[in-house]
C-alpha positions in Angstrom: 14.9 10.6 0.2 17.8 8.8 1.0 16.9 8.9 4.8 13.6 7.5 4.5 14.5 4.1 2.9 17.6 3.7 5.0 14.7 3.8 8.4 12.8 0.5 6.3 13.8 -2.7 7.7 13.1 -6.3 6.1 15.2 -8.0 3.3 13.6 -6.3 0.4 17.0 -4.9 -1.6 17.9 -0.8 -0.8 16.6 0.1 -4.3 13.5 -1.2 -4.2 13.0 0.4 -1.3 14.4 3.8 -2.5 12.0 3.1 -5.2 8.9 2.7 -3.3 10.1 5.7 -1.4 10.0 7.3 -4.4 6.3 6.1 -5.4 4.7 7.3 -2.1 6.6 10.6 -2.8 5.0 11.8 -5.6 1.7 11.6 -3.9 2.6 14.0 -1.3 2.9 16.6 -2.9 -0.4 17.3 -5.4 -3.1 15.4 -5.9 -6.0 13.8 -4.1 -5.5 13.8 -0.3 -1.7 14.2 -0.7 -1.7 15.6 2.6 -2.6 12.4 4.2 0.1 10.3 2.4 3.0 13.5 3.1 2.6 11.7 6.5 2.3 8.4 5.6 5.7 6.1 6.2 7.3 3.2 5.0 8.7 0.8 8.0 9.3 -2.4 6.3 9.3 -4.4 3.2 10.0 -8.4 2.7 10.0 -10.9 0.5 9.9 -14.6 1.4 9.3 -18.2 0.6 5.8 -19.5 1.4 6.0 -22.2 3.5 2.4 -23.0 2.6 3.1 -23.0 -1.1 6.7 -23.8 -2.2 5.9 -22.5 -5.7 4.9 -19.1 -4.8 6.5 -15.7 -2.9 5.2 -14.0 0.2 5.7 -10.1 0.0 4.6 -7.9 2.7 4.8 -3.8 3.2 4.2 -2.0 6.5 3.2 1.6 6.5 2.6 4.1 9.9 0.7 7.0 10.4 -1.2 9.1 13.1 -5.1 9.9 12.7 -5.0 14.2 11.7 -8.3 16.1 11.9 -8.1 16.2 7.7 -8.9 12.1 8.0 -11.9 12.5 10.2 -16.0 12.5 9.9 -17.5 15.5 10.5 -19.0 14.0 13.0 -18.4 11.8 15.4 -14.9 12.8 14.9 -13.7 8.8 13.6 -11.7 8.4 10.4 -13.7 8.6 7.7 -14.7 5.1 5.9 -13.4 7.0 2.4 -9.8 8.1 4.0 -10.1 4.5 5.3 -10.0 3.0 1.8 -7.9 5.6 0.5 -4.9 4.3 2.5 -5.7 1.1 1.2 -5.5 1.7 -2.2 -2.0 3.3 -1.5 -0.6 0.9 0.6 -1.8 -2.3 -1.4 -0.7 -0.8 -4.6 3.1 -0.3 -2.9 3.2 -4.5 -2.1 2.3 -4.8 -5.7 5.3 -2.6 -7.0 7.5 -3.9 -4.4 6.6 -7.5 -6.0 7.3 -6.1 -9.1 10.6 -4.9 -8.5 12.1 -7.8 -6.5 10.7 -10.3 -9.0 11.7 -8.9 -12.3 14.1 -6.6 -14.0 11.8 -4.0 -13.9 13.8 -0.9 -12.7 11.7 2.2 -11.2 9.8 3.3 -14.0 6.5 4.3 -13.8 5.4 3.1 -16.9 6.3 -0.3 -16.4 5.0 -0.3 -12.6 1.6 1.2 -13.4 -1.8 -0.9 -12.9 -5.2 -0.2 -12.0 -7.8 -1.4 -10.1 -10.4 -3.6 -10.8 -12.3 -4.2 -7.5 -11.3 -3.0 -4.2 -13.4 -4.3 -1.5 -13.1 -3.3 2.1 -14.6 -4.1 5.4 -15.0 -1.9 8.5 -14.1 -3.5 12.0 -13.5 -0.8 14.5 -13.1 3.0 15.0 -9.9 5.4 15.0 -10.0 8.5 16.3 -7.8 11.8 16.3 -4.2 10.8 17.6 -4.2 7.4 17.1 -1.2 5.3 15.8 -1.9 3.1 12.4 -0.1 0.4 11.6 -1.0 -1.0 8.0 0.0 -3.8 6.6 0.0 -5.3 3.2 0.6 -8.8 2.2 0.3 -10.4 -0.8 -2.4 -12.9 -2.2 -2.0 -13.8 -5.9 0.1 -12.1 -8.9 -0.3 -13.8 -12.2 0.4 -12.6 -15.7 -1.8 -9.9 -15.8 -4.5 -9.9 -12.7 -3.1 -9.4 -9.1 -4.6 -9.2 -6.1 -3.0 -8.5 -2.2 -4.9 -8.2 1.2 -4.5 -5.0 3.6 -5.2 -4.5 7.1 -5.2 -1.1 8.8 -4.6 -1.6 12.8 -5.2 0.5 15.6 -1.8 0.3 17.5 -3.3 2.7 20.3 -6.2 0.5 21.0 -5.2 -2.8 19.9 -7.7 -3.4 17.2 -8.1 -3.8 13.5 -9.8 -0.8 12.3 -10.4 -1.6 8.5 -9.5 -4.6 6.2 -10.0 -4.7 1.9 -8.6 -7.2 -0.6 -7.4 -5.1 -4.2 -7.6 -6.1 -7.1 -5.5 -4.8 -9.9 -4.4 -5.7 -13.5 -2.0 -3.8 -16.0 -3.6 -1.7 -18.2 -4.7 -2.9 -21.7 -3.0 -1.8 -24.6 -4.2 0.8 -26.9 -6.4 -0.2 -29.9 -4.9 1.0 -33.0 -7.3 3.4 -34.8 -8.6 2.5 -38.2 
């Protein structure tokens, strides 16, 4: 583990790096499409003053990974639109926890860290075929008390070209009604 956060540049602090590490990690092993994200990577994380908005932070995560036959349509051999949104969902949910974790006290606890979606919409631009390089990138949009929501683009860094972009929408999870 301790190799794979030491690789991710920006000026997000070494724990909350480990810790996203960590997130993405326990993905890969079970669970729905947990081959895709075994290869998924972590290459940077940063969090910076908006020079647009003095008031508010910019975060941004960049993930990499290579277009397998396991992502692909049947046919005509592209990425499939699902495996599309998929990485996402994953990758737009690590800029929220990296938020998280450089804005609060919040250590790596899953508990704490845990929201769910609300809306996730996405919009197909361009193909990606078997062997291509994906560069995705995640960058933040709005986080309030309880609604969040942060914008991710999935480029094609063998043919220059964005291949799928979705804005997420999440929120913590309400708590439990007591019974009566």
């Amino acid at each position: 583990m301790v190799e794979k956060y030491a690789k991710v540049t920006g000026n997000a602090p070494d724990d909350v790096k480990q810790c996203l590490c960590v997130f993405l990690s326990l993905g890969q092993t079970k669970g729905f499409a947990h081959e895709v994200l075994s290869r998924l990577s972590i290459s940077h994380v940063s969090l910076d003053a908006s020079p647009e908005q003095r008031t508010r932070d910019r975060f941004k995560v960049v993930c990499s990974l290579t277009v397998t036959e396991d992502m692909l349509d049947a046919t005509p051999g592209n990425m499939h639109g699902g495996c599309s949104a998929f990485i996402i969902d994953t990758c737009s949910s690590l800029g929220l926890v990296a938020y998280v974790l450089c804005k609060t006290t919040t250590s790596c606890d899953w508990v704490q860290l845990y929201t769910i979606s609300q809306t996730l919409d996405v919009m197909y631009h361009s193909s990606a075929f078997l062997g291509d390089g994906l560069e995705i990138v995640s960058t933040g949009v709005s986080v309030g008390a309880r609604a969040m929501s942060i914008r991710t683009e999935i480029w094609n860094t063998t043919r220059q070209c964005i291949v799928a972009s979705g804005v997420h929408l999440k929120m913590l999870p309400s708590s439990s009604r007591a019974k009566m």
